[in-house]
C-alpha positions as CSV (number, residue, x, y, z in Angstrom):
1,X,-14.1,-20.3,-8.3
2,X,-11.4,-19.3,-5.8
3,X,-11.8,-20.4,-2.0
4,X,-11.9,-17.2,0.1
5,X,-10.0,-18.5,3.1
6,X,-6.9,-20.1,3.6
7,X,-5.1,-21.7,6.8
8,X,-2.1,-20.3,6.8
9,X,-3.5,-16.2,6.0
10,X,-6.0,-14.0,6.8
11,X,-7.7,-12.1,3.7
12,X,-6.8,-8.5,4.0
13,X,-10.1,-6.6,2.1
14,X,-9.6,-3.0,3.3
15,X,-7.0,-2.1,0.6
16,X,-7.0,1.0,-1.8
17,X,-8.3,0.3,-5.3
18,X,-5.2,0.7,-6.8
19,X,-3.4,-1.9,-4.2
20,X,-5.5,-4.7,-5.0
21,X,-5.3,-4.0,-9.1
22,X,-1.5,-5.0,-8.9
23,X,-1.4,-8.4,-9.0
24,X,-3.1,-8.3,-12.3
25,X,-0.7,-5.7,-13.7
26,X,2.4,-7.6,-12.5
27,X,1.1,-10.7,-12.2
28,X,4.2,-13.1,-11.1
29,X,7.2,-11.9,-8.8
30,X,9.7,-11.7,-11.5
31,X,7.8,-8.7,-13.3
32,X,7.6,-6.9,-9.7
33,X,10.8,-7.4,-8.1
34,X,12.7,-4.6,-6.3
35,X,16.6,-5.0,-5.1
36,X,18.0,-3.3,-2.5
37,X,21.9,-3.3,-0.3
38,X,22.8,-2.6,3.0
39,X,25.9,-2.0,4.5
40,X,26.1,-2.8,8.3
41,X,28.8,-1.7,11.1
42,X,28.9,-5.1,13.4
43,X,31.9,-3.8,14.9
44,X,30.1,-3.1,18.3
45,X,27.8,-6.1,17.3
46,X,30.7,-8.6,17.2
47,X,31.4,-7.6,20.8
48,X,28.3,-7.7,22.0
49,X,27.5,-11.4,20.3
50,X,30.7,-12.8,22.5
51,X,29.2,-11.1,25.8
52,X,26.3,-12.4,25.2
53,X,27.0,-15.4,24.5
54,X,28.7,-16.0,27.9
55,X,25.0,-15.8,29.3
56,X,23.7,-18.0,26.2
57,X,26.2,-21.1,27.1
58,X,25.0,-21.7,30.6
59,X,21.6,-22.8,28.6
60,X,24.4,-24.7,26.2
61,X,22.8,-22.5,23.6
62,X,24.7,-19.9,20.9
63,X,24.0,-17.1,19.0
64,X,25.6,-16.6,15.5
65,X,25.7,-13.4,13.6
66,X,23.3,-14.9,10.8
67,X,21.6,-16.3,13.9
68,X,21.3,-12.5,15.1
69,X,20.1,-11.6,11.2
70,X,17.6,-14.5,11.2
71,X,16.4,-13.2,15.0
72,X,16.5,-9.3,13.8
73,X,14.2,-10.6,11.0
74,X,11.5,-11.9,12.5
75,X,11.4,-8.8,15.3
76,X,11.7,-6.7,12.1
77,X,8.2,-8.7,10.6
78,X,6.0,-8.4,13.9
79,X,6.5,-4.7,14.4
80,X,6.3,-4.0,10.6
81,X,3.4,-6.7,9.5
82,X,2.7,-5.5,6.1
83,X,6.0,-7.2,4.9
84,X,4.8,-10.5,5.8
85,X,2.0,-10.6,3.3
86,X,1.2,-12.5,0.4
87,X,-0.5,-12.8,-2.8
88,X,-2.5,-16.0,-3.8
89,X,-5.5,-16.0,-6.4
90,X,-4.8,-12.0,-7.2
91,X,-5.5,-11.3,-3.7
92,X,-3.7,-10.1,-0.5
93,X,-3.3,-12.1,2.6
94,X,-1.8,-11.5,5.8
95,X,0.3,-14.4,7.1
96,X,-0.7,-16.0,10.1
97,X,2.9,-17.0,11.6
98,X,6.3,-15.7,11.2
99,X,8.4,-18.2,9.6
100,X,12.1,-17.8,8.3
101,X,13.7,-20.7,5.6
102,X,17.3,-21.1,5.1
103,X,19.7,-23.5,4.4
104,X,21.8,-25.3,6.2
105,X,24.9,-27.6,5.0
106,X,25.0,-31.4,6.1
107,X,28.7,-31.2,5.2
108,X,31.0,-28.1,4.9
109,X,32.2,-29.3,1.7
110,X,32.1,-28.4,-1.8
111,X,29.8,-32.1,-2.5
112,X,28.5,-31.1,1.2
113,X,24.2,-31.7,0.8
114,X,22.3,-29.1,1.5
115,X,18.7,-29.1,3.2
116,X,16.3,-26.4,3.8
117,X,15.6,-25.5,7.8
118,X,12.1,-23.8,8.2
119,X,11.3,-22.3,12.0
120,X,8.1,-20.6,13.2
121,X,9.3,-17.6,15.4
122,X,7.0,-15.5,18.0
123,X,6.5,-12.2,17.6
124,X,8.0,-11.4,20.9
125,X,11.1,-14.1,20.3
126,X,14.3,-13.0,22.1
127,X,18.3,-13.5,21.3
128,X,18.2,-16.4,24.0
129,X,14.6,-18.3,22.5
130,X,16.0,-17.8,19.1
131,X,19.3,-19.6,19.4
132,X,17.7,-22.4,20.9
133,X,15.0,-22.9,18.2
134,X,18.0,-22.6,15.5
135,X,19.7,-24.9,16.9
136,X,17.0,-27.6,17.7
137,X,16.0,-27.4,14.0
138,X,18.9,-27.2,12.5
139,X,20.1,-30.1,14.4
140,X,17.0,-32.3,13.5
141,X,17.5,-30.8,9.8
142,X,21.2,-32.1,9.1
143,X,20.1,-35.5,10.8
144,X,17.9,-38.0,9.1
145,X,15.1,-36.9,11.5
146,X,14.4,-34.0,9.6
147,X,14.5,-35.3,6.0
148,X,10.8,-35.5,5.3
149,X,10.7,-32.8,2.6
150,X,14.0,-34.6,0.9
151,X,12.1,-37.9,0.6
152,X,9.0,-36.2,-1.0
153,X,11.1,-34.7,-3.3
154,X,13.5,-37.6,-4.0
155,X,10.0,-39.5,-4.4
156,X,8.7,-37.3,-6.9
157,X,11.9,-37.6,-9.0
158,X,11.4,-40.8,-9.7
159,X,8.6,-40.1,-11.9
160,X,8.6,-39.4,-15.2
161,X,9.1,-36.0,-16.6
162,X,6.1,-35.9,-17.6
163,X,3.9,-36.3,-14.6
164,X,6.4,-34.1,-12.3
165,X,5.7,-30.9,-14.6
166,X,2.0,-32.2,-14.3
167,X,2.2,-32.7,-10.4
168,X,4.0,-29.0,-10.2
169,X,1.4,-27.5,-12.5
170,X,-0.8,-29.1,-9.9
171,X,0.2,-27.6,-7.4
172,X,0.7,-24.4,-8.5
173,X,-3.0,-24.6,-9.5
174,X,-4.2,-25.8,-5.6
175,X,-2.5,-23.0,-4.3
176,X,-3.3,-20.4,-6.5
177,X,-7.5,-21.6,-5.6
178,X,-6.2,-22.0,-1.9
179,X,-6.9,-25.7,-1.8
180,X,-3.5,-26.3,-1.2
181,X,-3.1,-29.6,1.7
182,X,-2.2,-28.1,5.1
183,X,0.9,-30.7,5.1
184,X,2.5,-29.4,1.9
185,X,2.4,-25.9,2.9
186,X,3.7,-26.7,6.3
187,X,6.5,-28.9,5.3
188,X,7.6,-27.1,1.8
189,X,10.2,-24.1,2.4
190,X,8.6,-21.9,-0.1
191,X,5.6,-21.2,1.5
192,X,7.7,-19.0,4.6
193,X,7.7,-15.2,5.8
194,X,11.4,-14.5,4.4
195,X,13.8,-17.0,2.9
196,X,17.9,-16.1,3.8
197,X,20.8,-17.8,2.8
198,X,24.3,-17.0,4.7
199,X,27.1,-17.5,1.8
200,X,29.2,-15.3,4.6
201,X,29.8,-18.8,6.3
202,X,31.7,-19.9,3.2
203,X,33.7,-16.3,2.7
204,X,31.8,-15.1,0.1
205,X,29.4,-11.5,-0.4
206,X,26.3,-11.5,-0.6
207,X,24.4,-11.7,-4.4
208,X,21.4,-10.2,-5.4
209,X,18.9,-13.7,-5.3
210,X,15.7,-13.6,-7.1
211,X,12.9,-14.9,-5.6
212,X,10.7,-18.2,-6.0
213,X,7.7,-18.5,-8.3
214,X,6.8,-21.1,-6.0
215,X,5.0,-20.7,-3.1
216,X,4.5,-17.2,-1.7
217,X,8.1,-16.1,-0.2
218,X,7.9,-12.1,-1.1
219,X,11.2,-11.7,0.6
220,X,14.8,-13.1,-0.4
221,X,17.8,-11.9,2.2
222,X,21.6,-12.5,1.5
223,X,24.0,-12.4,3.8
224,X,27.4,-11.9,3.0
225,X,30.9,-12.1,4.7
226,X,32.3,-9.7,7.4
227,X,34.7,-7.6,6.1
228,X,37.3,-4.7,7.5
229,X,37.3,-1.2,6.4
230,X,38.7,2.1,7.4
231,X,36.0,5.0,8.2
232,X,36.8,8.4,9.3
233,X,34.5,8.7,12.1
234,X,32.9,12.3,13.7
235,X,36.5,13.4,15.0
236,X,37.9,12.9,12.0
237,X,39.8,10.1,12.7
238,X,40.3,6.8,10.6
239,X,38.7,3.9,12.6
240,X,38.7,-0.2,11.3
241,X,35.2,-1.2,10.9
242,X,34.0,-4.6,10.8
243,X,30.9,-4.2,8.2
244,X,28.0,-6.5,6.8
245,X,26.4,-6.5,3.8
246,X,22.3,-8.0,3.4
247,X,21.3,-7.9,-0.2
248,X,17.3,-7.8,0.0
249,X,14.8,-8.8,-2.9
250,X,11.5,-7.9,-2.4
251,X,8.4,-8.2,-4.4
252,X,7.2,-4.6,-5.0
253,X,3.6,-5.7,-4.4
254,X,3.4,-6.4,-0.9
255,X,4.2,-3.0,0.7
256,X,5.3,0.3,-0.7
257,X,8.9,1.2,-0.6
258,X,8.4,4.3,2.0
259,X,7.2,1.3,4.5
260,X,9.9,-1.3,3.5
261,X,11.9,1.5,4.0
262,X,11.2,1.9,8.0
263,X,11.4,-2.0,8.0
264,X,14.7,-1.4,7.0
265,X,15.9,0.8,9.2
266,X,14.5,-1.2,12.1
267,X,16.1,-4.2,10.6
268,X,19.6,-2.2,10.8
269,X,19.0,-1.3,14.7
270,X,18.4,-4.8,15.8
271,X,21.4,-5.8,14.0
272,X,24.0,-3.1,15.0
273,X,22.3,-2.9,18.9
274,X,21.8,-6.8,19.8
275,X,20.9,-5.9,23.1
276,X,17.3,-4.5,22.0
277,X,16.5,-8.4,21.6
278,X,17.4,-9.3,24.6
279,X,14.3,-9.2,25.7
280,X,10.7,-10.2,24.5
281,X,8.5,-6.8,23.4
């Protein structure tokens, strides 16, 4: 018997037939995953990042570009809520929160240990609010503060094989019967609204990811470098163009691709026109 409710979603139960039969026709993520590129102009973005920045330091606060990406995200999730479902037990849920994973370096070097940052954003979070909270948890991530969910894990590898494919089939089991602790699902990075990684920050393009079997991420975003191209532009001119390109990988069950589409394109305008997150909806 699976539990019915959950404390971290809301069970959706006014779906078409054919919605709710999905999850037993593609039954994991890897049999219903959908890729999809975008191709950014952060020309007029870069610019605007450094103006506003010059407001953001008098808090002693920064925005990045991923910063902006992470920030355009979870604007992009309120206004278009269907992406931030998820299935559990063959059935949709609507997320409660809005949280974005991604991982952050201790060390920008090749040996350099890398931990996973988790934030809960508002619906109506701004540029400004944003910053702050990436910073603040980043910070307490990289220190030794923040290394809960490394001391689980380093715990749990010291048991045998074994008992940590039993403790993982365990798991997966609780979950899937939504009897999953509170504490695991609020401390583990796979249970989150949209998981990102920024390989940009060490010059490289952004790959197609695939998405975790564990937990119930439906949404994988890659961030790539900044790089310069030449565009003709309306007057026929050639312009350089500083451009972006976000990799996405969705699971195909959560929303149909006419509405991930929109998300998308709302997505794009947050990014390329920073000022529409200036301030809170």
């Amino acid at each position: 018997m699976i539990k019915k409710t959950r404390f971290d979603g809301k069970l959706i139960k006014d779906l078409p037939p054919f919605t709710r039969f999905m999850p037993y026709l593609m039954k994991d993520k890897a049999g219903s995953v959908i890729y999809y590129e975008q191709d950014l102009d952060v020309t007029k973005t870069l610019a605007d990042i450094k103006e506003i920045n010059r407001e953001l330091i008098k808090e002693r606060t920064l925005i990045t570009l991923f910063g902006l990406v992470v920030a355009a995200a979870a604007r992009t999730l309120s206004q278009r809520p269907k992406l931030n479902r998820f299935i559990s037990g063959y059935r949709y849920w609507q997320r409660n929160n809005i949280q974005i994973t991604f991982v952050a370096k201790k060390e920008i070097t090749d040996d350099g240990k890398e931990v996973n940052v988790k934030i809960t954003f508002a619906p109506d979070e701004t540029l400004a609010s944003a910053a702050k909270k990436i910073h603040t948890e980043v910070k307490k991530a990289v220190s030794e503060d923040g290394a809960e969910n490394e001391k689980v894990v380093d715990t749990i590898m010291k048991l045998p094989s074994f008992l940590v494919k039993l403790l993982v089939k365990a798991m997966n089991f609780l979950d899937q019967h939504n009897l999953m602790a509170r504490s695991l699902i609020e401390s583990d990075p796979m249970w989150c609204s949209v998981f990102m990684t920024n390989v940009g920050s060490f010059g490289l393009d952004a790959p197609f990811h695939h998405l975790f079997e564990r937990g119930n991420c439906p949404v994988f975003v890659s961030v790539g470098k900044v790089r310069e191209e030449f565009k003709m532009n309306e007057k026929g001119e050639v312009e350089k163009k500083s451009m972006l390109r976000l990799r996405y990988t969705f699971d195909d069950r959560i929303a149909d691709g006419v509405y991930m589409g929109r998300a998308l394109d709302l997505m794009r305008s947050y990014i390329e026109n920073p000022d529409l997150l200036l301030s809170s909806i």
